[in-house]
C-alpha positions in Angstrom: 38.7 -32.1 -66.8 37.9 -34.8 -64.6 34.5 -35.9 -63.0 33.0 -32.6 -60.7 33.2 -33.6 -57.1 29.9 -33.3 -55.1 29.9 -32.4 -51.1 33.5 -32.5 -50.1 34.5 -31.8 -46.7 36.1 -28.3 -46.3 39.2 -30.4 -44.1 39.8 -31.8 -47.5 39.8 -28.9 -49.2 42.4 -27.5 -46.5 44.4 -30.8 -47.1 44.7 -30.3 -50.2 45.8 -26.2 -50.4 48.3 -27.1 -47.7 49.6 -29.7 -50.2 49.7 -28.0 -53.2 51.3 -24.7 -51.0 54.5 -27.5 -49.6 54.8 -29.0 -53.1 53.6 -32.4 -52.0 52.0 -34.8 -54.6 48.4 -35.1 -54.2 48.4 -38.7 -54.5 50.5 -39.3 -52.0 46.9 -38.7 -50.0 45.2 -41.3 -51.6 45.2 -44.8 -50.7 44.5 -45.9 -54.4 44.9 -44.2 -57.9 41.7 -43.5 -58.6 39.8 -40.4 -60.4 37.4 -39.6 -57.3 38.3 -38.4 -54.2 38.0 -40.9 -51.5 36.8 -39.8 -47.6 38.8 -42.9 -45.5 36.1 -43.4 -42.0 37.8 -45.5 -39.1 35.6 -47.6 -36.9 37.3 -49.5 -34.4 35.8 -53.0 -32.9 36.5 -55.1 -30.1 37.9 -58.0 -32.4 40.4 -55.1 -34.2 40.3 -52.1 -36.9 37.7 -52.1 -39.4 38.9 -48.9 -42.3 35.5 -48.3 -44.8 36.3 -45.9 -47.4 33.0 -43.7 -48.6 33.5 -42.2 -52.3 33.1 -38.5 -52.2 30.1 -38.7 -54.8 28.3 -40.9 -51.8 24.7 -40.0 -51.0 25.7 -39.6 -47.6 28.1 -37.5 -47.9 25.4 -35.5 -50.7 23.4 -36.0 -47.5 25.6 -34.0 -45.0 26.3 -31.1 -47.4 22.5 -31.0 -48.9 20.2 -27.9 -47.7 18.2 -30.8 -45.4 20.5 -29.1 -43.2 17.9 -30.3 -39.9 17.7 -33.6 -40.9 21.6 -33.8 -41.0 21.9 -32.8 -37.9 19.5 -34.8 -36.4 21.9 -37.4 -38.1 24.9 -36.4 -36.4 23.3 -36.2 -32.9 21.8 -39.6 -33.2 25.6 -40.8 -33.8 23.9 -42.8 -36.9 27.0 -42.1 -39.7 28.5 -45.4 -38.9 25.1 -47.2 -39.7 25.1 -45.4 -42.8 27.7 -45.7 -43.8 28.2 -49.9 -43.7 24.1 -49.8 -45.7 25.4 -47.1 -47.9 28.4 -50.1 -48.5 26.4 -53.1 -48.8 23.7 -51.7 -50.8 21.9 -48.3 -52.6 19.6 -46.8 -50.3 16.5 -44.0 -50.2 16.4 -41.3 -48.4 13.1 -39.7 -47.5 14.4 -36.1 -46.0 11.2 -33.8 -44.3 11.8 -30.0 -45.1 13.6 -28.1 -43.1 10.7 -26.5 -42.1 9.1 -29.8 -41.1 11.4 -30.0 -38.4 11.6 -26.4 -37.1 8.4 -25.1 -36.8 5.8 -27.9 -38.0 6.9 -30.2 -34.9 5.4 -30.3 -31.7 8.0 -28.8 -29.2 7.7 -31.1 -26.2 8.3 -34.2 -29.0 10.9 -32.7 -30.3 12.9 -32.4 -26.7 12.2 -36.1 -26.5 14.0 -37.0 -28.9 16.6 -34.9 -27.7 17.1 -36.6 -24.7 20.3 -38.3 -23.7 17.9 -41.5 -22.6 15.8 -41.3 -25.6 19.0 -41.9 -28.1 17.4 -45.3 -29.8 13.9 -43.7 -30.3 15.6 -41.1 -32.0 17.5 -43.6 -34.5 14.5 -45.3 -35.1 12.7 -42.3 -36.3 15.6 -41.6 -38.7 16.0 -44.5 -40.1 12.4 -45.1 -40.6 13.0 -42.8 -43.7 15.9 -44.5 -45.0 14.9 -47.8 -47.7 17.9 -50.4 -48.3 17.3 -50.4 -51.9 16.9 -47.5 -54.4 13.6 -46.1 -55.2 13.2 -43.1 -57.9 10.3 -41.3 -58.6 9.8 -43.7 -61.7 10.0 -47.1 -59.4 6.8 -45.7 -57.3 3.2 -47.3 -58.5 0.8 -46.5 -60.2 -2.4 -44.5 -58.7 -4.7 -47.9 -60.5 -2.2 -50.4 -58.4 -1.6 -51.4 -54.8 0.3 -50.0 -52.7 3.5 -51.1 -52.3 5.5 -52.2 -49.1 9.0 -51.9 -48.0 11.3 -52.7 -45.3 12.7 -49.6 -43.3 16.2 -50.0 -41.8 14.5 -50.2 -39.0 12.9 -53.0 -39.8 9.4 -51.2 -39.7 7.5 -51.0 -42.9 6.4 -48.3 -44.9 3.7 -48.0 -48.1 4.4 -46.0 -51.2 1.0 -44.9 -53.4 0.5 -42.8 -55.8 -2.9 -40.6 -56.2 -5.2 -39.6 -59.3 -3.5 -35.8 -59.1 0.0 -37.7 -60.1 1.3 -36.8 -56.4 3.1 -39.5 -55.0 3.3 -40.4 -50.8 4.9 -42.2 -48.9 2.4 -43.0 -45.9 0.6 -39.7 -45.0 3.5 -37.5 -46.7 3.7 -36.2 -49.7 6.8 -36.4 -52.0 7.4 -32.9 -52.5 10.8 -33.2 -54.4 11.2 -36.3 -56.3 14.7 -37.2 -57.1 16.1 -34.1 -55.4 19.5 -35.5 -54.7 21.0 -38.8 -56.9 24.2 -40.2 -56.3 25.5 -43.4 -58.0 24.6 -45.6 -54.5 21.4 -43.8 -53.6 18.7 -41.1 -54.3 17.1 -38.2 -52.0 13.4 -37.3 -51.9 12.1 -34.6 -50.2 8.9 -35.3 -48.4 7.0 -32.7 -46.9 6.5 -33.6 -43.2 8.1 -36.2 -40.7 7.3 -39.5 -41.0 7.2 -41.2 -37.3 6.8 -45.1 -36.6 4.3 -46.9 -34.1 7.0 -47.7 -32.1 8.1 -44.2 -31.0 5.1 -42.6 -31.0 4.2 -45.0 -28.1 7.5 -44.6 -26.2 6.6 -40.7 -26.8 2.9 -41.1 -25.3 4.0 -43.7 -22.4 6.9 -41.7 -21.4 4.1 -38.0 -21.0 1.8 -40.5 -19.2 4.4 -41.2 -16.6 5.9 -37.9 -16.2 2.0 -36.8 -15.4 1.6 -39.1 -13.5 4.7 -38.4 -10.9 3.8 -34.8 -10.7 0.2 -36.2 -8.8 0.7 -34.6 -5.5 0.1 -36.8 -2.8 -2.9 -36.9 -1.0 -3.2 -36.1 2.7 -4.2 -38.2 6.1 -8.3 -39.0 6.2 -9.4 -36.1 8.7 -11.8 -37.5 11.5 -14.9 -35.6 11.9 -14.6 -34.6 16.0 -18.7 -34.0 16.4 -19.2 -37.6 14.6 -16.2 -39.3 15.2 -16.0 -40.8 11.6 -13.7 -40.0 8.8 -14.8 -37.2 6.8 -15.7 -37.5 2.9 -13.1 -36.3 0.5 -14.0 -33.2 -1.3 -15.2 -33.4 -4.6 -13.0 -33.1 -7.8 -13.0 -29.6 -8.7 -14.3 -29.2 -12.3 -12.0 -28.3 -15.2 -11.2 -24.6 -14.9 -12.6 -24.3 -11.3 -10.6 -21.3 -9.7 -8.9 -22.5 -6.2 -10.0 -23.7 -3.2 -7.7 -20.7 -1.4 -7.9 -17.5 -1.6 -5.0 -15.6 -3.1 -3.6 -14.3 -0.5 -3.0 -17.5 0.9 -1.2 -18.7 -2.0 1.2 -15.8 -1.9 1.8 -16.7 2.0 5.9 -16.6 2.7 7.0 -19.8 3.3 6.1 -23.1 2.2 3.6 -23.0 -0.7 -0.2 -23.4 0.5 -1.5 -23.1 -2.5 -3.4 -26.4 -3.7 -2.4 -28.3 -7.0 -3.0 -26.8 -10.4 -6.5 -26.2 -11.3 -7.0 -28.5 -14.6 -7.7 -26.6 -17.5 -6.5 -25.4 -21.1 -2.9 -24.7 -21.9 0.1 -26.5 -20.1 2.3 -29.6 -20.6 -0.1 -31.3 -18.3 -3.5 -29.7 -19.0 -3.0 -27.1 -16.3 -2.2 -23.5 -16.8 0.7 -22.6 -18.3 1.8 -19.4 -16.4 5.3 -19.1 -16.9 5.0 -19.0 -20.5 1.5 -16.6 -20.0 3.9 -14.3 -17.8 6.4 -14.4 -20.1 4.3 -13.5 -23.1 2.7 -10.6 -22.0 6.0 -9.2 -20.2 6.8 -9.6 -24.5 4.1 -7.6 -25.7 4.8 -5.0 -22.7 8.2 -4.6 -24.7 6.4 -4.8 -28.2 4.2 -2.5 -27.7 6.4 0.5 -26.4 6.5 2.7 -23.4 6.3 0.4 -20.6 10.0 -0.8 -20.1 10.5 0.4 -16.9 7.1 -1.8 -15.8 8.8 -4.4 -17.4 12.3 -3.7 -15.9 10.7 -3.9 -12.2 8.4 -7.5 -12.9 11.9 -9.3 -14.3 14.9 -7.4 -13.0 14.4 -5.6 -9.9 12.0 -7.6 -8.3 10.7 -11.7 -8.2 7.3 -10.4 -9.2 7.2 -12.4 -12.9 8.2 -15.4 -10.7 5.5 -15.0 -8.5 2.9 -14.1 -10.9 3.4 -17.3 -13.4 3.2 -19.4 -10.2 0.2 -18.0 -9.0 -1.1 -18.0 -12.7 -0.3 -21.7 -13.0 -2.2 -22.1 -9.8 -5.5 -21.3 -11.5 -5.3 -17.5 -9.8 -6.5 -14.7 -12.9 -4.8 -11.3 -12.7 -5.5 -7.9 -13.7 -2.1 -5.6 -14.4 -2.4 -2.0 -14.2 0.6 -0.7 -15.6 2.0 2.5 -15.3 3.9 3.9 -18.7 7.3 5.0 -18.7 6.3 8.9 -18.1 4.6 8.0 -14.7 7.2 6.0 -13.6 10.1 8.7 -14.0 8.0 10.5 -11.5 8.8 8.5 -9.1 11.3 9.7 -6.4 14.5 8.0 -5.2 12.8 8.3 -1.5 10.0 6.2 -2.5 12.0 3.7 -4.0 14.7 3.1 -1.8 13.1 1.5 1.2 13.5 -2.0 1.4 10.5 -4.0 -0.5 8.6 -0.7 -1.8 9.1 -1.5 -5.7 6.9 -4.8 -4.8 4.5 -3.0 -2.4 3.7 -0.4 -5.2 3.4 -3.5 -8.0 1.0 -5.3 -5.2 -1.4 -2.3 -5.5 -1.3 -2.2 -9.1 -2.2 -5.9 -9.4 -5.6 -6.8 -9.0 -6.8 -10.6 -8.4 -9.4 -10.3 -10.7 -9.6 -10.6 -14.3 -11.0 -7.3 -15.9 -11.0 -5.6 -19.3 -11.5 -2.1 -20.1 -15.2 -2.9 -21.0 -15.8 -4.5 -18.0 -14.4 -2.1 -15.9 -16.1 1.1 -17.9 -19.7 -1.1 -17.5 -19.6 -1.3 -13.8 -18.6 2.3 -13.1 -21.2 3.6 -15.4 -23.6 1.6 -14.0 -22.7 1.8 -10.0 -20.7 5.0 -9.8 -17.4 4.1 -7.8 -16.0 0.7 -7.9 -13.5 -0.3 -4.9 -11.2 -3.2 -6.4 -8.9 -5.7 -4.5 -5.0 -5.5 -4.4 -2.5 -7.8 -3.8 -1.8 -5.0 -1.3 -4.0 -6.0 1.9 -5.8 -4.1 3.2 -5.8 -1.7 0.8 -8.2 -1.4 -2.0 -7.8 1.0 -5.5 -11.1 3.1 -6.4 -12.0 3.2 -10.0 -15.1 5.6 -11.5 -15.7 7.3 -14.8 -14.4 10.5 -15.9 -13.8 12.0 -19.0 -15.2 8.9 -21.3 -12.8 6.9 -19.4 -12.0 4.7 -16.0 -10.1 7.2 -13.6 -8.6 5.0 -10.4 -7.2 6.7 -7.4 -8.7 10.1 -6.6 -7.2 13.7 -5.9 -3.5 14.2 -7.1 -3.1 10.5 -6.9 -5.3 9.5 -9.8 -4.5 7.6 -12.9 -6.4 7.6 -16.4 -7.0 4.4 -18.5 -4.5 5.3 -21.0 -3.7 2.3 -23.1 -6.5 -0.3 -23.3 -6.7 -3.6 -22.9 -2.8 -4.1 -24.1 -2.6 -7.9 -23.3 -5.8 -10.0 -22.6 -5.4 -14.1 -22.8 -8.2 -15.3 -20.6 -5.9 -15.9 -17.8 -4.0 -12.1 -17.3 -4.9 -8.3 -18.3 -3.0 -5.8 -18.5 -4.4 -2.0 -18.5 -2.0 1.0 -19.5 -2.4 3.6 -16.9 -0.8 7.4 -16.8 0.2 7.5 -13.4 1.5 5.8 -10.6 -0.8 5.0 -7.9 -1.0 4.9 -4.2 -3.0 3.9 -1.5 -4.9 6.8 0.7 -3.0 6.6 3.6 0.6 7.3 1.5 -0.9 10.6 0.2 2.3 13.0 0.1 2.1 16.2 1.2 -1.1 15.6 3.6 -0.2 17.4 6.8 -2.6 17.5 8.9 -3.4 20.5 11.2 -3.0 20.3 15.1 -6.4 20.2 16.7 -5.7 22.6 19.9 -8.1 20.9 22.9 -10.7 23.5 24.4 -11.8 22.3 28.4 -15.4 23.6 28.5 -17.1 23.0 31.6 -19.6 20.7 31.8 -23.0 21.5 34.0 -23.5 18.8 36.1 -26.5 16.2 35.1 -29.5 15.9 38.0 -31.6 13.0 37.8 -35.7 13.2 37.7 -35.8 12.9 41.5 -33.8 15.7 42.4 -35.4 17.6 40.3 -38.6 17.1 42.1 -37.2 17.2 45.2 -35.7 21.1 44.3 -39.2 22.1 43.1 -40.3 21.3 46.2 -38.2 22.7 48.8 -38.3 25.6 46.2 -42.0 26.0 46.9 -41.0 26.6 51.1 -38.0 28.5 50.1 -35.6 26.4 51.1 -33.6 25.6 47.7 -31.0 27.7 48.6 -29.7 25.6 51.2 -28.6 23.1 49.1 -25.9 23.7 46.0 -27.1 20.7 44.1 -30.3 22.6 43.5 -28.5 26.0 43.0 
């Protein structure tokens, strides 16, 4: 039996079956009468037709068919396979592939859509071939942990230093080899390294190109306002500290219209430093689902309404919200009349939402402490009554009352959410309060007599001469 043949190409394995099925020679297929299989690659040039032929036991194509299956991607998008293939035919090369998990989870996300880019292509090629060396390396070439470190030239034409420590690991600039001579071929060898190595070079593209991106989402600043009493220019407002909530209240920001919200408070979380509130919406709408029982909650935020849109802007904003959600067995309580009307799934979310952010301790403290709390809605004017019962925070009152059911089901700093038993509504929405006709009653009034007159009647009552008048009768 002849030579076993690493990594071929299942179109050459179809070539081959579809040969051997029609009865045609198999080396008719080959350009030359050799042993191993040859892959034939076309690359066409301005001055004519360049044909390269890469031998099926290449450690490219080893490359392509290895289980470094991100790295060979990454390959593939970063249209690199010519490049490789006219080193891999000049000279042996090293390949330094990063894990597969390295590249999936291990990177940061917003570097990895950077190099994903369309206009970020030649960053991208520089990282990969930062791990490819034009000559071969095996684990036995790399120094000793007593020597220097030793430089070489990247195909990139970056450099990178290979060391060797007193455990017997051996690194390649801050990674470790984790898989010496994983893959050799007869024109190259594969290590496996255990993290992505990234040049100088793109990391400052990567840093310049999130500086300017920052800096076009600035918002710009309005006209210098002219002080009317003084008739000089007013002093800009102070910065607001990192975290401070906004300058508007939140009623403002939820205004129809144009947004009058001001720019994103700076804080924690965010591509920018600001508050992330898409993904904040986002992830406790996830833990709604996770946690069971409140899918129709969900269902209304995402799919019935614009409510998750609103919330992550508001969120992003620098606003903090407090969620009371309703479970699944209060919400099939609900009638079709109460959820027909135009806008009334948002009007009964509004009064479950309130712009403060509270936890069941905090909201079990101030009800033990002041009796009945009165809590803001997104609802105006309309406020939602919370006191303690039964160990627990009761809101609403009479038939319309809730329990705190399920406590304190998503909490990130930023957004609460509170798992209530029952649906709420405001006083004035009460069903079933008829109120009785009050029947009006004349009753006849005695007419008023002022001090004087009454003098003057004691008087002429004295000479018997009150009768005369009816004012004094």
């Amino acid at each position: 039996m002849g030579p076993p043949i690493y990594g071929v190409s299942k179109i050459l394995l179809f070539s081959l079956t579809f040969c051997v099925s029609l009865n045609i020679p198999i080396s008719a297929l080959s350009q030359q009468k050799h042993q191993s299989l040859k892959i034939s690659t076309s690359s066409s040039f301005s001055s004519g037709t360049n044909v390269q032929t890469i031998n099926s036991n290449s450690v490219l194509v080893a490359l392509l068919d290895s289980h470094y299956t991100e790295l060979a991607e990454l390959v593939e998008k970063a249209l690199l396979l010519q490049t490789l293939e006219e080193a891999v035919g000049k000279h042996n090369i090293t390949i330094f592939a990063p894990r597969n998990e390295a590249l999936e989870r291990q990177l940061d996300p917003e570097f990895k859509r950077f190099l994903l880019e369309p206009g970020n292509l030649k960053s991208l090629q520089t990282l990969l071939m930062f791990h490819i060396i034009p000559t071969r390396l095996g684990s036995n070439d790399w120094p000793t942990n007593k020597s220097k470190p030793r430089k070489h030239t990247t195909l990139c034409n970056d450099h990178v230093h290979l060391t060797s420590k007193d455990s017997g690991k051996k690194t390649i600039d801050s990674a470790e080899i984790v898989r010496p001579d994983d893959v050799t071929r007869p024109d190259g060898v594969i290590h496996g390294i255990e993290r992505l190595l990234i040049p100088q070079s793109v990391q400052e593209d990567f840093n310049r190109r999130r500086s300017l991106r920052s800096i076009s989402a600035v918002l710009p600043e309005g006209a210098p306002e002219v002080d009317p009493r003084t008739h000089r220019l007013k002093k800009p407002a102070p910065p607001a500290p990192a975290g401070a909530p906004p300058a508007l209240p939140i009623y403002d920001a939820m205004a129809p219209g144009p947004s009058l919200a001001p720019a994103p408070a700076p804080g924690p979380g965010g591509p920018h430093h600001h508050f992330d509130g898409e993904a904040q919406v986002k992830d406790f709408i996830q833990t709604l689902l996770l946690y069971g029982g409140y899918n129709e909650m969900a269902d209304i935020l995402v799919n019935l309404t614009s409510l998750a849109t609103e919330m992550g802007r508001l969120v992003s904003e620098g606003y903090v919200l407090t969620v009371l959600a309703p479970n699944d067995e209060a919400m099939a309580k609900l009638t079709t009349d109460q959820l027909s009307e135009p806008g009334a799934p948002e009007q009964i979310i509004y009064y479950h939402i309130i712009p403060e952010y509270q936890t069941e301790e905090s909201m079990y403290n101030a009800v033990r402490r002041f009796g009945k709390i009165k809590y803001d809605t997104l609802r105006l004017p309309h406020k939602v009554v919370a006191q303690e019962a039964d160990g627990t925070v009761k809101f609403g009152s009479a038939d319309l009352s809730a329990y705190l059911f399920d406590p304190d089901i998503y909490t990130d700093g930023r957004i609460s959410v509170q798992g209530i038993d029952g649906v709420l509504f405001p006083e004035t929405e009460k069903e079933g309060a008829v109120t009785k006709p009050v029947t009006a009653v004349k009753v006849a009034t005695k007419l008023r007599r002022g001090k004087l007159m009454e003098v003057a009647c004691r008087m002429l009552g004295a000479f018997g001469h009150d009768s005369h008048f009816t004012t004094c009768q």
